[in-house]
C-alpha positions as CSV (number, residue, x, y, z in Angstrom):
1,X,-8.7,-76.5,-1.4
2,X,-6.4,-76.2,1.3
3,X,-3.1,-77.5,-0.9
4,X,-4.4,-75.1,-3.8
5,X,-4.1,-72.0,-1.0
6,X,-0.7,-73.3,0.1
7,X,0.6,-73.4,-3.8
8,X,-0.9,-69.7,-3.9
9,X,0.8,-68.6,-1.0
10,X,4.0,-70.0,-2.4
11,X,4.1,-68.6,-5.8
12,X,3.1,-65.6,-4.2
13,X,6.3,-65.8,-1.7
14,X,8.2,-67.1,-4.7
15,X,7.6,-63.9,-6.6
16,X,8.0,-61.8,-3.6
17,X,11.6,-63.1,-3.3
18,X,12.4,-62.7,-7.1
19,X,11.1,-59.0,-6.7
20,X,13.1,-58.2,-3.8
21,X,16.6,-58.0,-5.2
22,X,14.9,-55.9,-8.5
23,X,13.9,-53.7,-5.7
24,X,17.5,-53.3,-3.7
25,X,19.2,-53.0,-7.1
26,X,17.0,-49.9,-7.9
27,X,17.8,-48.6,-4.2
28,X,21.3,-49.5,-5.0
29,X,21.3,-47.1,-8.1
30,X,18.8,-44.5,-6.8
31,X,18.3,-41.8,-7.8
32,X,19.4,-42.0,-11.1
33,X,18.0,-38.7,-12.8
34,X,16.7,-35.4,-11.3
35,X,14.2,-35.1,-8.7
36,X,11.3,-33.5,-8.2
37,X,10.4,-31.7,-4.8
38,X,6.9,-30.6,-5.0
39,X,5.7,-28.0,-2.9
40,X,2.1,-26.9,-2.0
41,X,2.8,-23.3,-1.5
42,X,4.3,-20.7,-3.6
43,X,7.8,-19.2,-3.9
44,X,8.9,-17.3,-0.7
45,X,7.1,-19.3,1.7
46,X,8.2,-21.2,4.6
47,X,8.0,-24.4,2.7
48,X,9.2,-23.3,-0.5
49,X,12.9,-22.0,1.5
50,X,12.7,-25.2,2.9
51,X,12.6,-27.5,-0.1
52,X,15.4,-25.1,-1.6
53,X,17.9,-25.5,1.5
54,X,16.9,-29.5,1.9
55,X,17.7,-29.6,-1.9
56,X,21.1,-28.0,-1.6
57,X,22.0,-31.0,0.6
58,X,20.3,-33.5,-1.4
59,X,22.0,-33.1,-4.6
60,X,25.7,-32.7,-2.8
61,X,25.3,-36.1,-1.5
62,X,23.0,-37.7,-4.8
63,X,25.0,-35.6,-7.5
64,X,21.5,-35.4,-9.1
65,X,19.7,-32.0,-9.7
66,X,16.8,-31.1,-7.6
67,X,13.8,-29.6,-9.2
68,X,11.7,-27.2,-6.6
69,X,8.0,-27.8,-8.4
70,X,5.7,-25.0,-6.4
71,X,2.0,-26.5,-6.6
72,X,0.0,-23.7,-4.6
73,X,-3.8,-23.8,-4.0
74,X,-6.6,-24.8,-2.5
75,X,-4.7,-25.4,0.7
76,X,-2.1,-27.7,-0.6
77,X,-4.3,-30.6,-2.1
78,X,-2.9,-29.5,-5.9
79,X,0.8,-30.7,-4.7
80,X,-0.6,-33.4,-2.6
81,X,-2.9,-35.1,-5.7
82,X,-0.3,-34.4,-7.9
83,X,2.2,-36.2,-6.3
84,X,-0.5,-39.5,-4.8
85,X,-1.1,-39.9,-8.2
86,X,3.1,-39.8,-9.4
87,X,5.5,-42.7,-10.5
88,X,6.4,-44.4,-7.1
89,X,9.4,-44.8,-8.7
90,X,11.0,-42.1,-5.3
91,X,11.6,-39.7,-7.6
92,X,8.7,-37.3,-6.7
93,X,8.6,-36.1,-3.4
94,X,6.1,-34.0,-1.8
95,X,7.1,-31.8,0.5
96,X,4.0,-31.4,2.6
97,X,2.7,-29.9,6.0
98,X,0.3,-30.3,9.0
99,X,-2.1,-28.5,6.4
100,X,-2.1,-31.4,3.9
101,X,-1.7,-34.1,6.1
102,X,-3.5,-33.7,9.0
103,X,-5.7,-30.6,8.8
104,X,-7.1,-31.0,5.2
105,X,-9.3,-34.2,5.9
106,X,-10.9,-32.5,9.2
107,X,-11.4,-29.0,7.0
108,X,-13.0,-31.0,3.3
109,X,-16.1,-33.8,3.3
110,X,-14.1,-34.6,0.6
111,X,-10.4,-34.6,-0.7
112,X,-9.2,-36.4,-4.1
113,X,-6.4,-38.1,-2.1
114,X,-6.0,-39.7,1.1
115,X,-3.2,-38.7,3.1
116,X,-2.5,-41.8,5.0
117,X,-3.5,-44.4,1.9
118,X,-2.1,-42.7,-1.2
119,X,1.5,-41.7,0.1
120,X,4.4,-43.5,2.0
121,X,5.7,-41.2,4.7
122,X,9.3,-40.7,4.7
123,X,10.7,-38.4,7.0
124,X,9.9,-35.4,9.0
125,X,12.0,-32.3,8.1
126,X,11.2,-29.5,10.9
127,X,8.7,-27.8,12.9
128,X,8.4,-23.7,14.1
129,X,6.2,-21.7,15.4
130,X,4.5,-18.5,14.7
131,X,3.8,-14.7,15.2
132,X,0.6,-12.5,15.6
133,X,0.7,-9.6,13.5
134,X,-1.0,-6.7,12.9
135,X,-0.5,-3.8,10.9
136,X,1.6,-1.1,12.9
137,X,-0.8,1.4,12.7
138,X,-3.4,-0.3,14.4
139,X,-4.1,0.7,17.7
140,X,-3.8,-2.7,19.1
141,X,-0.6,-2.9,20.9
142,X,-0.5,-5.7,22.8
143,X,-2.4,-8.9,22.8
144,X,-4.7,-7.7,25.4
145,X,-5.6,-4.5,23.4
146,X,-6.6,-7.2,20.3
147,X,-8.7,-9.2,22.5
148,X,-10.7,-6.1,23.7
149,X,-11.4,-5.1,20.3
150,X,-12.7,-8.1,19.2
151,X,-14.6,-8.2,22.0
152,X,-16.6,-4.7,21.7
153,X,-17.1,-5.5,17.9
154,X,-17.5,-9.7,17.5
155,X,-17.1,-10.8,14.7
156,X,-15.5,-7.3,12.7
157,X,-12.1,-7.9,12.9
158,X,-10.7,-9.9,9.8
159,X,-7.3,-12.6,9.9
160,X,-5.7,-14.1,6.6
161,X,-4.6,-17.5,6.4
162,X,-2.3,-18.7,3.3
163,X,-3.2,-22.6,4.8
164,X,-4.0,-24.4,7.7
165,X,-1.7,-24.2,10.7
166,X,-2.3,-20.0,10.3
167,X,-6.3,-20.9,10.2
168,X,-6.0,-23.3,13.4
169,X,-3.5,-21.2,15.4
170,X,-6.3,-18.1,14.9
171,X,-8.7,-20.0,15.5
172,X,-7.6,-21.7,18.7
173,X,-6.1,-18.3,19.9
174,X,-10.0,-17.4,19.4
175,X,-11.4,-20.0,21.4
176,X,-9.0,-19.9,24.5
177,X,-9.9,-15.9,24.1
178,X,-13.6,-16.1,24.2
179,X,-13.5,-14.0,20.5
180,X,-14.8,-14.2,17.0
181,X,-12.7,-13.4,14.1
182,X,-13.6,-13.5,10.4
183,X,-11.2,-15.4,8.1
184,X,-10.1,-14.5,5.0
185,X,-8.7,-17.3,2.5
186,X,-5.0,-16.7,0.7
187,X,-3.3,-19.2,-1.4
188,X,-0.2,-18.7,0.9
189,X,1.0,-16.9,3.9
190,X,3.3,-14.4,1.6
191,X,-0.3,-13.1,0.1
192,X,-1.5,-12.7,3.3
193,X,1.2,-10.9,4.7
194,X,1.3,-8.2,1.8
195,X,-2.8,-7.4,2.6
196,X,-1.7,-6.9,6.1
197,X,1.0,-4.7,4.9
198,X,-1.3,-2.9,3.1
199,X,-4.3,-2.6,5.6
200,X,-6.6,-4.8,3.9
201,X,-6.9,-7.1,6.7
202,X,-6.3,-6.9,10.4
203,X,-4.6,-9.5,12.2
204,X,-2.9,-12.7,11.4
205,X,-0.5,-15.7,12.7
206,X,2.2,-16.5,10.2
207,X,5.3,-18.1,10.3
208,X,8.2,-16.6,11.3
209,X,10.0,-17.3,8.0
210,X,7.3,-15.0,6.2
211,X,6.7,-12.9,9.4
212,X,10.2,-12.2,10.8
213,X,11.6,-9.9,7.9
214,X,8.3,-8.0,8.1
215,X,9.0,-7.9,11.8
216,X,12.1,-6.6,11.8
217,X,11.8,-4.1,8.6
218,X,8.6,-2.4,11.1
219,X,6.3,-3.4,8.1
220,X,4.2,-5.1,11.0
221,X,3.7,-5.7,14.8
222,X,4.3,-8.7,16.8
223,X,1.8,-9.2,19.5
224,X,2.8,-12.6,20.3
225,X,4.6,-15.7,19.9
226,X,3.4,-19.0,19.7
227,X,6.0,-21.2,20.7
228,X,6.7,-22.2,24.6
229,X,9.4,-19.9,24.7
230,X,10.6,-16.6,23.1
231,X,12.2,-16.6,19.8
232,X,15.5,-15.6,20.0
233,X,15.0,-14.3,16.7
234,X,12.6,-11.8,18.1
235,X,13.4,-11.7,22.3
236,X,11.3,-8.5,22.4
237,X,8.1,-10.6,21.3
238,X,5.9,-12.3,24.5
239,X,4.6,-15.6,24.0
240,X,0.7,-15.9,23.9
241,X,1.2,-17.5,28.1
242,X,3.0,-14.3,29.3
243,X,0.8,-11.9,27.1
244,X,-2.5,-13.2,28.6
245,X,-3.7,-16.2,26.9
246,X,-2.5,-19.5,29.4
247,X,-1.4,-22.6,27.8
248,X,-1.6,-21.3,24.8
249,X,0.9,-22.9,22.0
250,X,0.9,-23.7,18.4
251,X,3.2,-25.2,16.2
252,X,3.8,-26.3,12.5
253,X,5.7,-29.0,10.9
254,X,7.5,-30.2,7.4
255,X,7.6,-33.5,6.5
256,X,8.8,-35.6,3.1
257,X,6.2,-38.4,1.7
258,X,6.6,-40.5,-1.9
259,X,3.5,-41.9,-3.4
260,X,2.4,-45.0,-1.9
261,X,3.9,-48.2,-3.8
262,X,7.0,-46.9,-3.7
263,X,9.5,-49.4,-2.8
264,X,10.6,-49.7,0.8
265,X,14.4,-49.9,-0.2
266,X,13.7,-46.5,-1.7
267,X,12.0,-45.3,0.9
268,X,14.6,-46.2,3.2
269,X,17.5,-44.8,1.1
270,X,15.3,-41.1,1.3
271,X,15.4,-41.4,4.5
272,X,18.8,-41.5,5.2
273,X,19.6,-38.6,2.4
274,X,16.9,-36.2,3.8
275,X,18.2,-37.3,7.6
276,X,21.8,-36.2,6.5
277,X,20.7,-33.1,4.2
278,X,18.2,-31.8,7.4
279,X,21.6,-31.6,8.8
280,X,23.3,-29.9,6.3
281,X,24.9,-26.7,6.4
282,X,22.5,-24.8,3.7
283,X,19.3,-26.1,6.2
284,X,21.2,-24.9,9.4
285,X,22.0,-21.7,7.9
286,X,18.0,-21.4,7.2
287,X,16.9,-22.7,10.3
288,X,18.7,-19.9,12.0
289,X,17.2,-17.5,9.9
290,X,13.9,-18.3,10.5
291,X,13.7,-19.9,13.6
292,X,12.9,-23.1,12.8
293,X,14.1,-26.3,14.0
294,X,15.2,-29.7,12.8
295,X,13.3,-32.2,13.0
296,X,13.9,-35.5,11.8
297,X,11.8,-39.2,12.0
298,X,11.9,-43.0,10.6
299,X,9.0,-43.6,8.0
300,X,6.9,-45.3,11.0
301,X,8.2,-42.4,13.2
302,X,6.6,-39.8,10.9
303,X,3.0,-42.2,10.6
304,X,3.1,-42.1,14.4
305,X,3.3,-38.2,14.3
306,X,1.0,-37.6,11.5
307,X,-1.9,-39.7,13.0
308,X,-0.9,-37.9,16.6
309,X,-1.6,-34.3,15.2
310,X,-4.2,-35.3,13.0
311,X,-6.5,-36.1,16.0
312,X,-5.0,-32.8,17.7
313,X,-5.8,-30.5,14.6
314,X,-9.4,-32.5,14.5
315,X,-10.5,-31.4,18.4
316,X,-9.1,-27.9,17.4
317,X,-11.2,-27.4,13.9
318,X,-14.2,-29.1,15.6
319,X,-14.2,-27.1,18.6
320,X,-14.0,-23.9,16.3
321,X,-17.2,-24.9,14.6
322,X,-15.7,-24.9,11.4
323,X,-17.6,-26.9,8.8
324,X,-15.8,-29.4,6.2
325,X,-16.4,-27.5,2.5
């Protein structure tokens, strides 16, 4: 028995080796026809400029076209199945979030992918952080004044979300201010933001790549920021610490997964073109438009992170009382 295990473990070595330079010859020649960057929010969102800036710097280095595929709903799991269920062959790439790879299992009983098992992580891409908005004709002008509301009326004054980091950074904001909020679903941040705009909702967190030009045309009012620090983009704008609310920060991330299967030549090849094209001149010139920063991993680097703000994301959602749909 034991000398039929040892011939098993041999062919399988055997094959293993024979498969090995198949798979550095298709690293060698990859990618060898368009690509596909799926996206699980819709055109104009943080994520959408994102993949379109990346892509500029993907295909001047590959010389292959790069097709931006926008997949939004049901808080990204559309582009995520889509793409767990793809051709590992590296040549669909999702471009997901903290939404569908770390929030998504902690807000669903159940999701038709898993987003440790069914992808191969690549790289991360950025993080940012986020304002609070509300319309300008509300009477809330400062954080404080929103908290006091909230507080004579619990459980009256609405927030949109287009996905999960705007959910969670509510949410948390909520629970370090003692308040209850009513959320309000959207299939993406820019829906959210034109409800705000028109009065239909009162309050939200968004990213400052939807939030800023609404910021700075007066469309809305920024009570705080999330990040550590003031945004240069917006210096005017208090961070949730020095507007009331200590030790309070929240950010969001991008990051770059292939299907699982996909061949770790491949893998390691993405790597280094979405290393160099995070660096590029078409993402710098976005980052400094929308505050964002680069923000760039190995494949084990990225697991590490994902599993890191999975648990994070978990205590916050739990502690919220939210319940999995």
């Amino acid at each position: 028995m034991y000398s039929a295990f040892v011939a098993l473990v041999r062919s399988c070595l055997a094959v293993a080796l024979l498969a090995a330079p198949l798979f550095a010859g298709h690293a060698q020649d990859y990618p060898d026809k368009p690509l596909r960057v799926v996206v699980p929010f819709g055109a104009g969102s943080a994520t959408d400029g994102l993949a379109r800036a990346v892509g500029e710097g993907i295909a001047k280095q590959t010389g292959q076209n790069v097709i931006v595929d926008n997949r939004p709903g049901a808080n990204g799991i559309i582009a995520a199945e889509n793409v767990a269920k793809s051709s590992p062959d590296g040549h669909s790439i999702l471009f997901g979030t903290h939404t569908t790879h770390a929030a998504n299992p902690w807000l669903y009983k159940k999701l038709p992918y898993d987003p440790v098992k069914d992808f191969e992580p690549v790289s991360a891409l950025a993080r940012g952080w986020s304002f609070l908005v509300v319309h300008p004709k509300s009477p809330a002008r400062t954080l404080g004044d929103l908290i006091e509301m909230a507080k004579r009326a619990p459980g009256t004054l609405t927030y949109g979300a287009g996905g999960a980091s705007s959910r969670v950074s509510v949410e948390l904001f909520a629970q370090m201010a003692g308040i209850k909020l009513v959320y309000v679903a959207y299939k993406g941040n820019p829906l959210a933001v034109n409800d705000l705009v028109a009065g239909h909702i009162d309050l939200m967190i968004t990213d400052s790549a939807t939030g800023l030009p609404q910021i700075k045309a007066g469309a809305l009012r920024a009570l705080a920021y999330t990040g550590p620090m003031r945004s240069p983009l917006a210096p005017d704008v208090p961070t949730f610490d020095e507007a009331g609310v200590k030790g309070y920060e929240n950010s969001y991330w991008f990051a770059a997964y292939l299907p699982a299967g996909s061949p770790a030549p491949i893998v390691g090849k993405l790597n280094k073109i979405l290393v160099e094209a995070a660096r590029g001149e078409a993402a710098k010139r976005y980052f400094a438009s929308t505050g964002l920063v680069g923000f760039t991993t190995a494949p084990d680097g990225l697991a590490r992170f994902q599993a890191e703000q999975s648990k994070i994301l978990g205590e916050v959602i739990r502690g919220a009382g939210i319940d999995p749909e």
